[in-house]
N, C-alpha and C positions, 0 to 999 in steps of 0.2 A: 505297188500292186503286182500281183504276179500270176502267172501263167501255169498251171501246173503239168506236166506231160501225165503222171500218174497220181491222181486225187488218193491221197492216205493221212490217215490221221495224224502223224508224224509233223508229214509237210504241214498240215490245215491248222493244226494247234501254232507248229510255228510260225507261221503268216500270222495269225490273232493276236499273238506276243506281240509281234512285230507293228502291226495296227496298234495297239495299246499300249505303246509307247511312242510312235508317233502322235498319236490325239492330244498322249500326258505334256510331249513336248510342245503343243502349239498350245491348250488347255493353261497352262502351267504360265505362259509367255502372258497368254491373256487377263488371267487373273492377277499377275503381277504380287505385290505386298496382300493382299487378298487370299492369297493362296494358303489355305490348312494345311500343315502337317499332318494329322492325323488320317484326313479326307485321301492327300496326295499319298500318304506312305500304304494307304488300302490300294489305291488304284496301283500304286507300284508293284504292290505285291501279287497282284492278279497277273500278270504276264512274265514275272517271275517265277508264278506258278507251273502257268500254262508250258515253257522253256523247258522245267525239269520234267510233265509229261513227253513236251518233243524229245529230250534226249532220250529217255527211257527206251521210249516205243523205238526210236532208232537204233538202238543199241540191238533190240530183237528183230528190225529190219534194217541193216546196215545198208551202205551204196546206196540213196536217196538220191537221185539227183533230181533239180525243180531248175524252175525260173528259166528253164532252157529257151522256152519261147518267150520270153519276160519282154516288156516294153521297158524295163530298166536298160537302156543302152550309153554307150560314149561312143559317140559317132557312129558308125557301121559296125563297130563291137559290142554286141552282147554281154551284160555280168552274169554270166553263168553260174551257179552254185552247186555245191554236190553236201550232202550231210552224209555219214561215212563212221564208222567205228573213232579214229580219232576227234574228230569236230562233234562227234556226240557226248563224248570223257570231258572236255572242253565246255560245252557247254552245258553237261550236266552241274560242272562245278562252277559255272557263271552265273547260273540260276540259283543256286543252293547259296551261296555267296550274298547274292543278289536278295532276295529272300531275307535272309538273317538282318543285312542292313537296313532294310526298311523296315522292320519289326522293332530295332535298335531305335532306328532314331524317334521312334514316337515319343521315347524319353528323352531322349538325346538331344535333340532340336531347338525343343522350348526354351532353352539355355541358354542358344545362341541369337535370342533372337532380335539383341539391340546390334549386330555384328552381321548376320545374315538374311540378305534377301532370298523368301521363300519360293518364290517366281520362278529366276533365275537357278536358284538353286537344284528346282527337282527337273526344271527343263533340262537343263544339266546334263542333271543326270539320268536322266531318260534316252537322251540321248548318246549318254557312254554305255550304256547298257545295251543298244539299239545297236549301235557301230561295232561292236565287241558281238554282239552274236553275228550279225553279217557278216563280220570277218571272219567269223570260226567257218563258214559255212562259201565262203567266196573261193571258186575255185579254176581263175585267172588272176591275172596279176593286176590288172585294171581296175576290178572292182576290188581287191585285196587295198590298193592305194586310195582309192574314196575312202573305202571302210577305216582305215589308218589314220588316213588325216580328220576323219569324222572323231574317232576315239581320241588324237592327239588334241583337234581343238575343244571339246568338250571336258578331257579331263585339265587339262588349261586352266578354263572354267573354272571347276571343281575347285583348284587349286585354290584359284584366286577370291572364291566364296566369301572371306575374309578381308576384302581387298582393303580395306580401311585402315592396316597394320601394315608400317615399312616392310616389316621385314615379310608377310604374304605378300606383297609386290614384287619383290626382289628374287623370293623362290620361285616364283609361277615364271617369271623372266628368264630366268636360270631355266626351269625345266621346256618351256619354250623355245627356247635354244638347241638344249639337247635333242628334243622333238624335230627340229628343221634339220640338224645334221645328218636324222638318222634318216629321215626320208629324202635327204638326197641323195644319201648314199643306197638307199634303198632303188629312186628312182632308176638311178644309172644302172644299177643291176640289173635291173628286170627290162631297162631302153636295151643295153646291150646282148643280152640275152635274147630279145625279141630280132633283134639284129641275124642274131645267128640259126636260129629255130626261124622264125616268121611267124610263131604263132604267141599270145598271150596265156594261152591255155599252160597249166603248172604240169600238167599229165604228159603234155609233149615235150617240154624242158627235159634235155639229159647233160649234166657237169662232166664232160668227157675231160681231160688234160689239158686241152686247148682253149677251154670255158675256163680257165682259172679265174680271169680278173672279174669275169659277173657275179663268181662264187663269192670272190673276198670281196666287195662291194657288199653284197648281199649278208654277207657273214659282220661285218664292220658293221655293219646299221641295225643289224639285231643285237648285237652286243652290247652298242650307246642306248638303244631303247631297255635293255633288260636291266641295265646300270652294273656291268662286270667293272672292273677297275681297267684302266683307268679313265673310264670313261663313267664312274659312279656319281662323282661330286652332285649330280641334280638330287639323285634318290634320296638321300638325309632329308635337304632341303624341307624337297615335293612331299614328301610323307610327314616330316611334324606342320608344316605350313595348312596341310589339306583338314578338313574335318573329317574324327576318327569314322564316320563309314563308308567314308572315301577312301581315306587309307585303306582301308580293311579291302576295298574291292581293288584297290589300283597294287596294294602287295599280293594279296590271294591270287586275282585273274589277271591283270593290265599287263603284269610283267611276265606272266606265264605264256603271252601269246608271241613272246619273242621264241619261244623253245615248242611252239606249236609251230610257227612259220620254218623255222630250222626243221623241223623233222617233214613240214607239207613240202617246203620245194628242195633243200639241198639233201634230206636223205634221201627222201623218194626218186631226186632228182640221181642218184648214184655220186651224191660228192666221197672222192678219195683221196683229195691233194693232202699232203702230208702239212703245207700248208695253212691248213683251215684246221685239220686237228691238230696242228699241237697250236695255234690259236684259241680254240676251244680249251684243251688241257692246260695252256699256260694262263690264260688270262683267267679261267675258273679258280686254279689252286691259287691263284696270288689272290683272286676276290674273297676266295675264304679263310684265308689266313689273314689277309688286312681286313677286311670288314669285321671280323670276330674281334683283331684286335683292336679298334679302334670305338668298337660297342662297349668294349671293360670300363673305358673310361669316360665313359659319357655322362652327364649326368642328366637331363633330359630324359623320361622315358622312351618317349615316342620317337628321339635321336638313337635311342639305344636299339629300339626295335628295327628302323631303318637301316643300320649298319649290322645287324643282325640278317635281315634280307638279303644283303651283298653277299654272306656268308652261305647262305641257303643257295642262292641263285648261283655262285660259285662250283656249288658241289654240282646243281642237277648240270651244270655245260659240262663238268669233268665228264660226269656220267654220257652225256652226248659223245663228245670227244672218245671216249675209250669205246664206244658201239662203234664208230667209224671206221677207227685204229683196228680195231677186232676182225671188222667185216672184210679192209683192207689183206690185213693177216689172213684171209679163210680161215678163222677161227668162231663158225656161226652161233656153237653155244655161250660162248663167251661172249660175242654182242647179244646176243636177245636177252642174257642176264643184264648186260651195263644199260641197254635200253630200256627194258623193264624197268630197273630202276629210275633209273634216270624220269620214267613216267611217273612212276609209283612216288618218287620224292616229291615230283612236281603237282602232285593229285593232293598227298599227306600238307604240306606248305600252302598248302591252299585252303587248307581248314584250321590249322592250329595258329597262322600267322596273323590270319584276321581275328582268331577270338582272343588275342596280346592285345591288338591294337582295341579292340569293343574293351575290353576290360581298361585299358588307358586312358581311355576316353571316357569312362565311369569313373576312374580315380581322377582325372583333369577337370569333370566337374563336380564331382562332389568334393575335392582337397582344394578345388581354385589353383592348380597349381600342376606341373610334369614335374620339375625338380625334386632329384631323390634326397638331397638336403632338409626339405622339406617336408618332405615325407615320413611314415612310421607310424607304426599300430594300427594302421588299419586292418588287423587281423578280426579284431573287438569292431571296426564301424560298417567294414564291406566283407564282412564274411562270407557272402556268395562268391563274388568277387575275386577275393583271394584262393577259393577251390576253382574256380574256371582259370582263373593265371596259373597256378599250380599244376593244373591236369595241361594246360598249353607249351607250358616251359618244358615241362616231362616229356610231352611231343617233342619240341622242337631239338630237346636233350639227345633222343635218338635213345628213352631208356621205357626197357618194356612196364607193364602192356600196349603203350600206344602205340599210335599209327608210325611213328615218327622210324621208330627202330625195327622195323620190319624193311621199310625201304631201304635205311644205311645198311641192317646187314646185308641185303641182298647186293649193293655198289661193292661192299668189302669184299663178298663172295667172286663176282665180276673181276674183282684188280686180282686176286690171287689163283682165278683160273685162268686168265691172261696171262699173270707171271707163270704159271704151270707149263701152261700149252705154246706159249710160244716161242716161235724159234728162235730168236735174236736173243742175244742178252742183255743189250743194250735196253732194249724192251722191258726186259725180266728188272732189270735194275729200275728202271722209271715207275715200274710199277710197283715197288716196293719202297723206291720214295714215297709214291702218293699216298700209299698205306699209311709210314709212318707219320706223313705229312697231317691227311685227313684223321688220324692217331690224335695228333694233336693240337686240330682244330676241336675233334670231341669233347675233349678234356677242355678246354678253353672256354667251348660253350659252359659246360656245367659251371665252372667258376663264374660266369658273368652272370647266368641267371639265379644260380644262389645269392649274387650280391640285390640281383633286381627285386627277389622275392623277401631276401631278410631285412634290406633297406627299407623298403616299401609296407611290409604287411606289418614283420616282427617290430620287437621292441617296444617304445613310449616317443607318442608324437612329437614332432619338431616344432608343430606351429600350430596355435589355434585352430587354423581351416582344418590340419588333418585331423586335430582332434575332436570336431564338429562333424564328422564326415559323412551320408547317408545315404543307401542304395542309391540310385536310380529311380527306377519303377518297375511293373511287374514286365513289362516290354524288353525290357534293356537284359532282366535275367532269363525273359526267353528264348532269344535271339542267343547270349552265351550259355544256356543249357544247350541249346539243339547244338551249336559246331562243337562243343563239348564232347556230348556224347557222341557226335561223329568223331573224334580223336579216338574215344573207346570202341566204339563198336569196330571202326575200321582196321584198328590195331588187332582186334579179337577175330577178325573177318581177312586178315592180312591173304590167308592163302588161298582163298575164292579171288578177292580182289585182285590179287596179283596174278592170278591165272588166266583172268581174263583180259589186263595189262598185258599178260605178254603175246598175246594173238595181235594187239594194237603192233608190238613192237616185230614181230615177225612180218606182219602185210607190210609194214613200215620198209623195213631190210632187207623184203623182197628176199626171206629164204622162211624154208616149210617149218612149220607148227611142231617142235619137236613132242612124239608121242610120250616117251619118261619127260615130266615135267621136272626141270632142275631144281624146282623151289619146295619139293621135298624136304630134303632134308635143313636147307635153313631155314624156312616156316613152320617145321616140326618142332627145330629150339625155340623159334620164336612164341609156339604155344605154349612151351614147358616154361620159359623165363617168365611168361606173363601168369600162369598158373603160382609160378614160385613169389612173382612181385606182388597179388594180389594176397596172398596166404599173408608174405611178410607185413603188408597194409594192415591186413584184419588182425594181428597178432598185436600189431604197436599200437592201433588203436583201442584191444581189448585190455592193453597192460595202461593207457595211456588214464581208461577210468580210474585206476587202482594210485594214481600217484597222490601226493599227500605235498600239499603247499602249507609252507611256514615262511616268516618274517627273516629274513640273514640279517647278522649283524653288521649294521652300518657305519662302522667305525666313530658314530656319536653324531656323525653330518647330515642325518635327516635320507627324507627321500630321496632316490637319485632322480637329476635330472636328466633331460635328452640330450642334454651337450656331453655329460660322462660315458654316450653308448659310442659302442665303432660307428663309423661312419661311412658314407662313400666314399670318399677320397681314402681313409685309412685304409678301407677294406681292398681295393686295388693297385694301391703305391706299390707293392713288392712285385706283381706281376708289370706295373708300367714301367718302373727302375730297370727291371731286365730287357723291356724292350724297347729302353727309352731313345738307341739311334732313328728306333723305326715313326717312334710315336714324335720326338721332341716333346719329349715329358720333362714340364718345369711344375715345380712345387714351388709357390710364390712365398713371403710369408712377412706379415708388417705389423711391426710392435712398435706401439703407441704408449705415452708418458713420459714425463721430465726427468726420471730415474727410468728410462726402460731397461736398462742391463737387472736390476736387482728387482726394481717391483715396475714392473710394466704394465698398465692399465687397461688397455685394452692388444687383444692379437688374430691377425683375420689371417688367413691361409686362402689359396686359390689355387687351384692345379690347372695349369697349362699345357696344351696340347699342339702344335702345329700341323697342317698339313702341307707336306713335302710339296705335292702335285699343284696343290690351290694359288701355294705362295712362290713357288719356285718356277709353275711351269704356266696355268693358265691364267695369273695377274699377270706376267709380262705378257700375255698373248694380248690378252683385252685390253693393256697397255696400248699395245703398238696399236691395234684396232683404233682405237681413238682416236690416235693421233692418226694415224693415216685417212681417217675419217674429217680428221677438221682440216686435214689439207686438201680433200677434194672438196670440202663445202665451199673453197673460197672461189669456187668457179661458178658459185652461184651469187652471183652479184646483185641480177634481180634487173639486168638491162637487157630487154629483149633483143636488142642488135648484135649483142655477145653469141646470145643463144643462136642467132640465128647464122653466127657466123660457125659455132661449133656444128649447127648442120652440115655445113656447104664441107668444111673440114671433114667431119665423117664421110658423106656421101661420096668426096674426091676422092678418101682412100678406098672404099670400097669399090671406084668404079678401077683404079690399080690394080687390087690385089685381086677382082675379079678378070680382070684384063691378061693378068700375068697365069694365073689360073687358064 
C-alpha cells in the first residue's frame, strides 16, 4: 500500500499493477490445481497492461518519486522509490515482455499440464513480475535487496515448475546457488557502502577511489547474476530447464536488471576505477566470444539460445565498460555513444531474444522434441513460426532493417571514436582489438543461426513428431507477431528511439545533452541499408514465384532420405575442429558388426564437448564442499551433552577474545 506525495496517473496506474499482482499471487495459491490458464493469463495481462501505461506516461513526466511517505518500512528505514527516465525504459520493456508471455502461454500451457502446477505456477509468476517492477523503481538499497531476493526466490520457482524431471531439480539448484552468491556479494557492498556514506539512499552513494572494494563487491554480484563468464554455467541450465515464457522474460528482462543496477548506483554513483572497467571489458569480450562459441555446437535449441545470451549480455557490459573508460578519458561524446548503445542493445535483446525462445517452445511442443537431430522441415508445418525465428535470428544477427543492427552499429561507431580521440595508444590499440574481436563474434553469430534455421525449418523431417508438426494456436502467433514487429518497427524507428536513449545515457554520465546529435550520420546508413535490405527481400521474393521445380536424377536409389541431408554435427565440425582447444571438441564414432572394417551394420556418431570451467574448476570446488561438509556433520552426533559442551566451548572463547579486545 502506498502513500503518494504527488497523486498522478503514472504513480496510480502503477500501484494498480502492483495490487493486481499481489491479489493474482494470493488468488493463484488459493485456487491451487484449480487454477485456469486462460482465466490467470487474462488477469496477468491486465497489470501488464496497466505497467506499459505507467512507463509511457513517465517517460512524458520523468523524476516520479512516490512511496516517500509509504508504511513500506525495514525498521526506521523507509523503501523509498523514484520512477525516472531509466526505470521507465525498464519497465516499459518488462511490461511489453510481460504481456507477450501471457498471450503465449494460453497455447502454450495446456501442454504441460500432466508436468505443471497451475497454482504455483502463475503465483510464481506474478510475483517475479511484481519484484521486477519494484526493483526497477526502488531507489535505496534496502528495498533494492527485498525486491532482489523477491525476483531470485520466485524465479527459482519458475525454474523448478517442472520439478518432477532430475534434471529441472539439479538446474533450479545450480541457479540457486548462483542466486545466493550474488546477493552476498551484493549485500557486503551496499553494508560497506552504508558504512562509509551513512545513508541507504543510491543518490547519496559516490565511488570515490577509496570506495573501491564496495564497488567491486557490487560489480562481482551483478555480473554472477547477469551470467558473464565465468560465472555463466547457471544460465544454459536455468533457461532450457524453465518454461519457454519463463525463459523468454528471465532472458528479455531478469538479466537486464543487472545492467540497470550497474548504470542506477555505480554510474550515477561516478565509478572510474580502472579496475571495474576493464572487469566489464574483460569478462564481456571473453562472454561473447565463448558463449557464441559454445552455442555452434549445441544441439538443444533452447541450450543454443542460452549461450547465445552469454554473447548478447557480453557485448551490452563491453558497451558499459567503454562508457566508463570514455568518461574516465574526458572523452563525453564518445561515452554517450558507448552508453547509448550499450542501452539501445540491451532495449533491442529484450525483444528479439524472447521471440527465439516463444518460437522454441512452439517447435518443443509441437516436434515433442529441442534436439536439432531431430528436427527438419518444419518450414511446410510451422510456417508462422519459422518467419518470426527468421525476422529474430536477423535481429539478433545485427543485419538490417532490424532493431538488432542499429544498436551494433552504434557500439562499432563508439570503439572507433574512442580509438580516434584518444590519447593513449595503448587505448587506441584495445580498441581496435575489440573491433576486430566483436568483427568476429558477428560473423560467428550469422554462422550459428544459419545452422539453427536450416537444421530446424529446411530440408525433410528427421522423425515422425517433426513431420506431424502443427501451429500452436492463434495466441501463441499473437504474442510472436507483436515482438516481431517490434524487431521491425524498432529497427525502422532506430533514430527516434535512439535519440531518446541517449538523453537516458547523458543524465546517466552526468554530462549535457549534446545539441548535433552523433547518431546522424550512422542511423542515416542504417535507414539506407534497411531501404536496400527490404527492396533486395521484395526482389527474391518476386523472382522466387517465377522458379520452376522438376524431379533431379536420383541415381536410380529412390527418394532421398533425412539421413542423406547435412546435418548438425556436419554442419559445425569445421568451425568446432578449429576451436577444438577452446571447445574439447571430440567427434565420437561406433561401428557395429562381425565384419565391421568392410560391411559394418550399424554406425552412430556423437560430438563431444567439454567444459573447461565445469570440469576443471567448479567439480573440484563442489568436491571439496562435500567433503568438508561431511566432516563437520560428524559433530552432530545427536547427544545433547556434546552440544551443550560446544556451547560453554564457544561462549569461553568469546568471553577471551572479548576480554583481549
Amino acid at each position: 500500500m502506498f502513500m503518494f506525495q504527488h497523486l498522478n496517473f503514472s504513480a496510480t496506474t502503477f500501484a494498480i499493477a502492483i495490487l493486481f499482482w499481489s491479489i493474482q499471487v494470493l488468488t493463484s495459491l488459493l485456487y491451487g490445481k484449480k487454477c485456469r490458464h486462460d482465466i490467470s493469463a487474462f488477469v496477468f495481462l491486465v497489470p501488464s497492461a496497466l505497467l506499459l501505461l505507467s512507463a509511457i506516461s513517465a517517460w512524458l513526466q520523468p523524476s516520479i518519486h512516490f512511496a516517500s511517505n509509504s508504511i513500506l518500512m525495514i525498521g526506521t528505514e523507509v523503501l523509498s522509490m523514484k520512477l525516472d527516465l531509466l526505470s521507465s525504459l525498464f519497465l516499459f520493456l518488462l511490461a511489453a515482455i510481460g504481456s507477450c508471455t501471457s498471450i503465449f502461454s494460453l497455447s502454450y500451457l495446456p501442454h504441460l499440464k500432466d508436468h505443471l502446477h497451475p497454482g504455483h505456477y502463475w503465483s510464481a509468476l506474478s510475483l517475479f513480475m511484481l519484484s521486477m517492477s519494484m526493483l526497477l523503481v526502488s531507489a535505496n538499497a534496502l528495498s533494492f535487496l527485498v525486491f532482489w531476493e523477491l525476483m531470485a526466490l520466485s524465479s527459482f520457482a519458475l525454474i523448478a515448475s517442472e520439478h518432477q524431471k532430475h534434471k529441472v531439480r539439479d538446474a533450479a539448484v545450480v541457479y540457486l546457488t548462483a542466486t545466493r552468491i550474488a546477493t552476498a556479494c551484493l549485500t557486503a557492498g551496499f553494508v560497506l557502502m552504508f558504512s562509509v556514506v551513512h545513508s541507504w539512499d543510491f543518490s547519496a552513494w559516490s565511488f570515490s577511489r577509496t570506495n573501491l572494494l564496495p564497488a567491486l563487491l557490487i560489480a562481482v554480484g551483478l555480473c554472477i547474476k547477469s551470467g558473464l563468464w565465468p560465472f555463466h554455467l547457471w544460465l544454459p541450465y536455468a533457461y532450457t530447464a524453465a518454461p519457454s515464457p519463463v525463459s523468454a522474460i528471465m532472458s528479455g528482462v531478469m538479466t537486464k536488471l543487472s545492467l540497470y543496477a550497474a548504470i542506477r548506483i555505480l554510474v550515477n554513483g561516478g565509478v572510474d576505477s580502472l579496475i571495474i572497467i576493464g572487469l566489464f571489458l574483460v569478462l564481456g569480450l571473453i562472454s561473447a566470444f565463448w558463449g557464441l562459441l559454445f552455442a555452434l555446437v549445441q544441439q538443444d535449441l533452447k541450450k543454443l539460445l542460452a549461450y547465445s545470451s552469454i554473447e548478447n549480455l557480453g557485448i551490452i557490459f563491453c558497451g558499459l565498460g567503454l562508457a566508463l573508460l570514455a568518461r574516465r578519458l574526458n572523452i563525453p561524446d564518445a561515452a554517450c555513444l558507448a552508453l547509448t548503445a550499450c542501452i539501445f542493445q540491451t532495449f533491442n535483446h529484450g525483444f528479439f531474444k524472447p521471440l527465439l525462445f516463444l518460437c522454441a517452445g512452439t517447435i518443443d511442443v509441437a516436434a515433442n522434441t529441442r534436439d536439432l537431430s531431430q528436427l527438419g522441415g518444419l518450414a511446410r508445418r510451422l510456417p508462422f513460426t519459422m518467419i518470426c525465428f527468421l525476422l529474430g535470428s536477423i535481429a539478433l544477427c545485427a543485419l538490417p532493417p532490424l532493431n538488432g543492427f542499429a544498436s551494433k552499429w552504434l557500439l562499432y561507431t563508439a570503439l572507433f571514436h574512442q580509438a580516434w580521440e584518444s590519447p593513449q595508444i595503448f587505448v587506441r590499440a584495445l580498441c581496435l582489438v575489440w573491433i576486430g574481436t566483436l568483427g568476429l563474434v558477428g560473423g560467428l553469430a550469422i554462422f550459428c543461426f544459419t545452422r539453427a534455421i536450416g537444421i530446424t525449418f529446411l530440408g525433410n523431417a528427421r522423425s515422425s513428431a517433426a513431420g506431424n508438426a502443427d501451429e500452436l494456436g492463434k495466441s501463441s502467433r499473437i504474442a510472436q507477431a507483436i515482438l516481431a514487429s517490434a524487431c521491425v518497427l524498432i529497427g525502422l524507428a532506430s533514430p527516434f528511439v535512439a535519440q531518446h536513449i541517449q538523453t537516458i545515457a547523458c543524465v546517466s554520465l552526468k554530462i549535457p545533452v549534446p545539441h548535433a546529435s552523433p547518431f546522424q550520420l550512422p542511423l542515416a546508413t542504417v535507414t539506407l541499408f534497411s531501404v536496400l535490405a527490404i527492396a533486395f527481400l521484395y526482389a527474391f521474393f518476386l523472382n522466387a514465384s517465377k522458379i520452376r521445380m522438376f524431379n533431379t536424377w536420383d541415381c536410380g536409389f529412390g527418394a532421398l532420405s533425412a539421413r542423406t541431408q547435412i546435418g548438425s554435427l556436419s554442419f559445425t565440425q569445421p568451425i568446432a575442429r578449429i576451436f577444438s582447444p577452446i571447445l574439447r571438441y571430440k567427434l565420437l564414432i561406433e561401428i557395429n558388426g562381425k565384419d565391421r572394417r568392410h560391411f559394418p551394420e550399424s554406425i552412430q556418431t556423437e560430438a563431444q564437448t567439454i567444459s573447461v570451467l565445469e570440469t576443471k574448476v567448479y567439480l573440484p570446488i563442489l568436491a571439496f564442499i562435500r567433503r568438508a561438509a561431511g566432516l563437520f556433520a560428524k559433530i552432530q552426533a545427536g547427544s545433547i551433552h556434546l552440544y551443550l559442551l560446544y556451547l560453554c566451548i564457544t561462549l569461553a572463547l568469546l568471553i577471551i577474545v572479548g576480554a583481549y579486545l
